[in-house]
ROSE-4610 file (N, C-alpha, C; in Angstrom, 1 decimal, always signed):
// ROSE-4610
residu = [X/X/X/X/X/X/X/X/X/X/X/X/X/X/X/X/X/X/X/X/X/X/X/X/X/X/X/X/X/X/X/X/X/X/X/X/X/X/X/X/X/X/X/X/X/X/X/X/X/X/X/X/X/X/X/X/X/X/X/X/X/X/X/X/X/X/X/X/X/X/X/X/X/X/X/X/X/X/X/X/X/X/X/X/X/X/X/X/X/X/X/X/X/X/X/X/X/X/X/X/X/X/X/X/X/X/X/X/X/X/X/X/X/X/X/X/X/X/X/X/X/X/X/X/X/X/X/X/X/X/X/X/X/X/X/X/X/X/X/X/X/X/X/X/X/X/X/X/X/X/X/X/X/X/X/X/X/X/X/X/X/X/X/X/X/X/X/X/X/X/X/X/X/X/X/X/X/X/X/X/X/X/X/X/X/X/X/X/X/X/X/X/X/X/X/X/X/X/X/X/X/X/X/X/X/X/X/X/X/X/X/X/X/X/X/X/X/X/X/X/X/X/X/X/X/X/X/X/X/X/X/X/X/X/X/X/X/X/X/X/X/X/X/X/X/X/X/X/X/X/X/X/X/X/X/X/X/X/X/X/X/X/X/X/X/X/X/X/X/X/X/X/X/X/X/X/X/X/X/X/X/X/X/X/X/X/X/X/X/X/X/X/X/X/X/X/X/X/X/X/X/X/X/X/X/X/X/X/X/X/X/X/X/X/X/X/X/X/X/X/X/X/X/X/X/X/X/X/X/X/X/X/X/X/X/X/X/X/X/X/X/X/X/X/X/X/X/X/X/X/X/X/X/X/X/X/X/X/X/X/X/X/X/X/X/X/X/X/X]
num = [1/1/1/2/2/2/3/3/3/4/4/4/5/5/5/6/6/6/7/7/7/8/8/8/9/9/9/10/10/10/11/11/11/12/12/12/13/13/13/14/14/14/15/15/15/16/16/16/17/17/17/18/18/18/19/19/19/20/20/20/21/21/21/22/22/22/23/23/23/24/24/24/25/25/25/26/26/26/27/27/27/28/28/28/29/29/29/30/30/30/31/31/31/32/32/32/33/33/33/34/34/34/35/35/35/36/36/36/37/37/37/38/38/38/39/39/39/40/40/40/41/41/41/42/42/42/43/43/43/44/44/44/45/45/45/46/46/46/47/47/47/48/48/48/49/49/49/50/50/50/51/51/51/52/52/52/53/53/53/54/54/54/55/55/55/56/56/56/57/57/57/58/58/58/59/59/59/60/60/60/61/61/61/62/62/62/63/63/63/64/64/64/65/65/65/66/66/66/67/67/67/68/68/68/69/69/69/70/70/70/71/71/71/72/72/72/73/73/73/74/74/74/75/75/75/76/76/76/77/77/77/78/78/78/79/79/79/80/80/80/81/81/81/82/82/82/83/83/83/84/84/84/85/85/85/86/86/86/87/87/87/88/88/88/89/89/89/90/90/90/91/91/91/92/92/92/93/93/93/94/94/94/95/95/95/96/96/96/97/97/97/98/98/98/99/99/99/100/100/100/101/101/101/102/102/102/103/103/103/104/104/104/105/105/105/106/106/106/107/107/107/108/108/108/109/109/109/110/110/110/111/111/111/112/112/112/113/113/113/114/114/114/115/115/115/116/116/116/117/117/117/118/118/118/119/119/119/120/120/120/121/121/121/122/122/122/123/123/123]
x = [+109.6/+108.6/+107.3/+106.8/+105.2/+104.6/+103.2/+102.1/+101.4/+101.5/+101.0/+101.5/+103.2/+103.4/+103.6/+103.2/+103.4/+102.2/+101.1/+99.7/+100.2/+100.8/+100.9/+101.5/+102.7/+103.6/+102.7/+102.0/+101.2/+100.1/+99.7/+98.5/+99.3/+100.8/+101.3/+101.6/+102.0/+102.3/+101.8/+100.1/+99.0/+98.7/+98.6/+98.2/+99.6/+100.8/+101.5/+101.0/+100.8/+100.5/+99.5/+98.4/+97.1/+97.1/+97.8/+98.6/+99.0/+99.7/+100.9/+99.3/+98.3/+97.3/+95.7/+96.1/+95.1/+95.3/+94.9/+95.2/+94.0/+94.2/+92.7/+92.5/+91.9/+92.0/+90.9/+91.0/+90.0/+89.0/+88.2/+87.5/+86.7/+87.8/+87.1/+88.5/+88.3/+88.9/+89.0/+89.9/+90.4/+89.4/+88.5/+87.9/+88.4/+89.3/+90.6/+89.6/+90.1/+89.3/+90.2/+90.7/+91.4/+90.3/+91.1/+90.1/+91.2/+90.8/+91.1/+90.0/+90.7/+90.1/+88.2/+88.5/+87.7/+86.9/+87.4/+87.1/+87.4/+86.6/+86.4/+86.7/+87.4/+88.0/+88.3/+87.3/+86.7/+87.6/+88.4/+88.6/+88.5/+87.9/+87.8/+88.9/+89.7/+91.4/+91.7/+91.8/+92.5/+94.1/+94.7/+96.0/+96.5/+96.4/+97.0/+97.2/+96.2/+96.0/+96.6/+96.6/+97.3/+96.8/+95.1/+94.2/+92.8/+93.0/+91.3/+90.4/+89.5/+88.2/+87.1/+86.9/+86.1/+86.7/+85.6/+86.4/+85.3/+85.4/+83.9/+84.3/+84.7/+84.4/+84.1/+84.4/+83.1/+83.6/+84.7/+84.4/+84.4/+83.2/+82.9/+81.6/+81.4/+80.4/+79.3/+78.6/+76.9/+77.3/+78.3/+78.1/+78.6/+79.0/+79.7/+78.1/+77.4/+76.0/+75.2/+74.8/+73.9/+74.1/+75.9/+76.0/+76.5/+75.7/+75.3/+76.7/+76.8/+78.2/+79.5/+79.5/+81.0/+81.0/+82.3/+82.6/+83.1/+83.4/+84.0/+83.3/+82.2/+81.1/+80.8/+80.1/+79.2/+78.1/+77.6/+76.5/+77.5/+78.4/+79.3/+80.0/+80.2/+81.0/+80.0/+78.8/+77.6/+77.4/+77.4/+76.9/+78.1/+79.1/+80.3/+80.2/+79.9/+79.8/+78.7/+77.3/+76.2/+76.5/+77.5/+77.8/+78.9/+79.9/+80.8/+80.0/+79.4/+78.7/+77.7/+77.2/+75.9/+76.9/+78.0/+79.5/+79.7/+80.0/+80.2/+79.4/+78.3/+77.4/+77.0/+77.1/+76.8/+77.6/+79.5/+80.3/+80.7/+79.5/+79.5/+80.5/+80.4/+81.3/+80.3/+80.4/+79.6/+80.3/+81.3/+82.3/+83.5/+84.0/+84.8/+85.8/+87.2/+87.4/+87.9/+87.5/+87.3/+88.6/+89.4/+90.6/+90.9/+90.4/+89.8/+91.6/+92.8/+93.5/+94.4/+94.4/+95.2/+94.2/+92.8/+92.1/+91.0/+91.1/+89.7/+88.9/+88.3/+86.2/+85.5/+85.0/+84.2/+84.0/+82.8/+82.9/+82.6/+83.3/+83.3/+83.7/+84.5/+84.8/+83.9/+83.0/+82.4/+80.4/+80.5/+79.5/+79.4/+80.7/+81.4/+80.5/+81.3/+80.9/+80.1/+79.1/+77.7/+76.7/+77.0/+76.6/+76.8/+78.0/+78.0/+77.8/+77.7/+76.8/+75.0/+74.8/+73.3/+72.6/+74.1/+73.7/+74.1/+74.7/+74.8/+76.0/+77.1/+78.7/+78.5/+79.1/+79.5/+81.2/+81.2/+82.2/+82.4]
y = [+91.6/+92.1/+91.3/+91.1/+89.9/+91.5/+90.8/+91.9/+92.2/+91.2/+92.4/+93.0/+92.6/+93.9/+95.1/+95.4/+96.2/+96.9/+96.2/+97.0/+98.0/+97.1/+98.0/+98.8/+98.8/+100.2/+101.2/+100.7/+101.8/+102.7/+101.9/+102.2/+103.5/+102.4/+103.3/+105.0/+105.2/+106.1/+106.7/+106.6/+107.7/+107.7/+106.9/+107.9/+108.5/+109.0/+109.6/+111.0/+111.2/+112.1/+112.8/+112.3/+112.4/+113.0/+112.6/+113.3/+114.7/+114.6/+116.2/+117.2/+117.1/+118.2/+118.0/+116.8/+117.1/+116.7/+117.7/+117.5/+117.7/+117.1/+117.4/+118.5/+119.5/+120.2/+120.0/+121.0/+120.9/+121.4/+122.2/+122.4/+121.7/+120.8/+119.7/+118.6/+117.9/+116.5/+115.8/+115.0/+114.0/+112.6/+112.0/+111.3/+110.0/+109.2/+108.1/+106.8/+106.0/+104.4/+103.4/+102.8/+101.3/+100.2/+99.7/+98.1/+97.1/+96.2/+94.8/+94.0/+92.5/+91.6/+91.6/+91.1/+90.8/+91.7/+93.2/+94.1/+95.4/+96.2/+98.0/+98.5/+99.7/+100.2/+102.0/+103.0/+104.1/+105.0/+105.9/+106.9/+108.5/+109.3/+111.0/+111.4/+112.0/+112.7/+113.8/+114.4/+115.7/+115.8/+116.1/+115.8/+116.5/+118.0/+118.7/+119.1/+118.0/+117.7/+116.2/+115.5/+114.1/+113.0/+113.0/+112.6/+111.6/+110.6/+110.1/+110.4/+111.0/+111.5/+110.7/+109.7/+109.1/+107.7/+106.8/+105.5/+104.6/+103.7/+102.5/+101.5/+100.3/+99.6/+97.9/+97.4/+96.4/+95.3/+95.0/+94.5/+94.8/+95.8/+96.6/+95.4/+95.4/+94.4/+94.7/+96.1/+96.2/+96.0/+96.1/+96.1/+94.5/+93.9/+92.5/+91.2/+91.9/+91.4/+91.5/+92.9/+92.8/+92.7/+92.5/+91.9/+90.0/+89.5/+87.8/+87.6/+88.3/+87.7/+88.4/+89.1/+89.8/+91.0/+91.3/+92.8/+92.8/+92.2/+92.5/+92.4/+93.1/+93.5/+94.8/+95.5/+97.0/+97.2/+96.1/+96.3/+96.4/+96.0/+95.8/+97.7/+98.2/+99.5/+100.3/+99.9/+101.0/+101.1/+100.2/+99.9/+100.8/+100.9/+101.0/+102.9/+103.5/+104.6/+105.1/+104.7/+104.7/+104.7/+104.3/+104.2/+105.0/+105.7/+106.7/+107.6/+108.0/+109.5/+109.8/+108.5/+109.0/+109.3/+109.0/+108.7/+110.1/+110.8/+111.8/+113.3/+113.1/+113.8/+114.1/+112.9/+112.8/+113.7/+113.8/+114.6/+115.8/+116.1/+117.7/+118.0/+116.8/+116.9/+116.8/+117.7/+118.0/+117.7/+118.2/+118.6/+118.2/+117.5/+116.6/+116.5/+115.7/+116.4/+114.3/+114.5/+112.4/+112.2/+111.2/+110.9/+109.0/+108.8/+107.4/+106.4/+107.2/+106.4/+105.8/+106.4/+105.7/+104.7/+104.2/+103.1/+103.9/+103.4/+103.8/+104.2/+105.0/+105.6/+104.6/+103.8/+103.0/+101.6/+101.1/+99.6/+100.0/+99.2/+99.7/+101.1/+101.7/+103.1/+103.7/+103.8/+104.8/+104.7/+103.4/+102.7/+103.5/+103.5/+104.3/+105.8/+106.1/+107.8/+107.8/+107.4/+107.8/+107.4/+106.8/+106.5/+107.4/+107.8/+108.6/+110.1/+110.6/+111.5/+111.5/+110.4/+110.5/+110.4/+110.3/+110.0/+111.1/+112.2/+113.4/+114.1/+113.8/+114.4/+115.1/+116.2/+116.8/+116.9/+116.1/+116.4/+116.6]
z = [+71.5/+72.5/+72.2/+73.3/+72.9/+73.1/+71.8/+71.7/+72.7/+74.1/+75.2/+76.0/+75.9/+76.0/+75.6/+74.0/+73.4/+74.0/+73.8/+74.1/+75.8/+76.4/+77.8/+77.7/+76.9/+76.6/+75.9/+75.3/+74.4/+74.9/+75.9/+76.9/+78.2/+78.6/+79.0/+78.7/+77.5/+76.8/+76.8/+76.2/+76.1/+77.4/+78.7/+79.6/+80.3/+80.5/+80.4/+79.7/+78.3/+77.6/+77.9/+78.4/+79.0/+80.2/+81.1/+82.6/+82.7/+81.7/+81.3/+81.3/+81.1/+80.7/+81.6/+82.8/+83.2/+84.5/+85.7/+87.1/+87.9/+88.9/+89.7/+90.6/+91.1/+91.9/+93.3/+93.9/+95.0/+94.4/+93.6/+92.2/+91.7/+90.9/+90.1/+90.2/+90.8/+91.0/+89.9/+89.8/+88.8/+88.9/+88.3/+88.2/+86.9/+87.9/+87.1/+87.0/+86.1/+85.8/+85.6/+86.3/+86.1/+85.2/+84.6/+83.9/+84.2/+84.7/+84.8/+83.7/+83.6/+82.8/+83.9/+85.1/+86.1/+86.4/+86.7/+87.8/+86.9/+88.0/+87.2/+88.3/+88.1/+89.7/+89.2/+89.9/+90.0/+91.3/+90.9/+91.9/+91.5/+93.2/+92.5/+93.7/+92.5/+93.7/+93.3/+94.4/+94.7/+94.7/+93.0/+93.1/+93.8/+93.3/+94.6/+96.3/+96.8/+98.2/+98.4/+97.2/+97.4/+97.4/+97.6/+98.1/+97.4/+97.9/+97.1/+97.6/+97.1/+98.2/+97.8/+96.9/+96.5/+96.0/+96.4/+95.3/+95.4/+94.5/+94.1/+92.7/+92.9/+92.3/+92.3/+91.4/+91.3/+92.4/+93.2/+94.3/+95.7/+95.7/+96.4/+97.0/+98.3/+99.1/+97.6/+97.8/+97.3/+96.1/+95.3/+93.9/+93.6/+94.3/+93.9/+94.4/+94.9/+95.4/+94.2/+93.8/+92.7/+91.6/+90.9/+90.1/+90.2/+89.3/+89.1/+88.5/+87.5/+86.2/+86.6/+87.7/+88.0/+87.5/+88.1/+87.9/+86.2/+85.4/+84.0/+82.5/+83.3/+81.9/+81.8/+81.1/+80.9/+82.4/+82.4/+83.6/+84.9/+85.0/+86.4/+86.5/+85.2/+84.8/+85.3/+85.0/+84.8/+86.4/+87.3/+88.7/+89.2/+88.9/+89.4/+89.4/+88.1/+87.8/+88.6/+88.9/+89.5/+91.2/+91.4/+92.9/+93.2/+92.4/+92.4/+92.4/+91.8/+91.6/+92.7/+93.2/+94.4/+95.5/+95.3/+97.0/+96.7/+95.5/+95.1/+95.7/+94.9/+95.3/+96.7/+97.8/+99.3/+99.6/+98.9/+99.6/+99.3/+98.2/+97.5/+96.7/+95.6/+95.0/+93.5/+92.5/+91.6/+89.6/+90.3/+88.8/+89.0/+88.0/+87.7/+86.5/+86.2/+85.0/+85.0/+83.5/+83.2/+82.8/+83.4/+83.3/+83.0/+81.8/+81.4/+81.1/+81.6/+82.0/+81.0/+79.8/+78.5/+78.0/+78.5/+77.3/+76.5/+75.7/+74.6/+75.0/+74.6/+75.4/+74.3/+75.1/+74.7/+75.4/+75.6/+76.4/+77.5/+78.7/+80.0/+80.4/+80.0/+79.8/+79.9/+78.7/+78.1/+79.1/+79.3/+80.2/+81.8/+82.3/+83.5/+83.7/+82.3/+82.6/+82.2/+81.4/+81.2/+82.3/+83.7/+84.5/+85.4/+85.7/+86.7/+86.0/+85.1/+83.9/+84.6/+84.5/+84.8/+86.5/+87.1/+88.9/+89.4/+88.3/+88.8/+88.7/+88.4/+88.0/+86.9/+86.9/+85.5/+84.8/+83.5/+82.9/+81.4]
């Protein structure tokens, strides 16, 4: 097995694990984070309705404008989180439960939620 796919199996695994214990409701919605190499990609879903009621990432028209270097840094994460939570907030949506997906909290991750933390979500 090549070591990236070991990493994917591994990544897979913990969020699997991570899944079993956290669901989104009409309440507080599941607030999920994909990472690509390139790109950061932000959704708030309502598992038990099925549904994404929110979504924002970095090649999104306004955020792929005001960022110069691309979507695949901390500043692209941070814009990304900054623009989830104001989409959020418009649709009265307050509280949240952080579903970081099987990667590490830290880096772009951890950039994410402290952004949409400060634009108004709670988790």
């Amino acid at each position: 097995m090549k070591p990236i796919e070991k990493k994917i199996l591994q990544r897979q695994r913990r969020k699997r694990r991570v899944r079993r214990n956290i669901t989104g409701t009409s309440e507080r919605p599941r607030l999920t984070v994909f990472r690509s190499h390139k790109n950061i990609y932000a959704q708030i879903i309502d598992d038990q309705a099925g549904h994404t009621l929110v979504a924002a990432s970095s090649t999104d028209q306004a955020a792929s404008e005001a960022l110069p270097k691309g979507g695949g840094n901390k500043a692209a994460a941070a814009a990304v989180g900054q623009s989830l939570a104001s989409k959020a907030v418009e649709r009265g949506i307050k509280k949240v439960v952080f579903d970081r997906n099987g990667y590490p909290y830290h880096g772009r991750i951890r950039e994410l939620a402290d952004a949409a933390r400060k634009a108004g979500l709670e988790f």
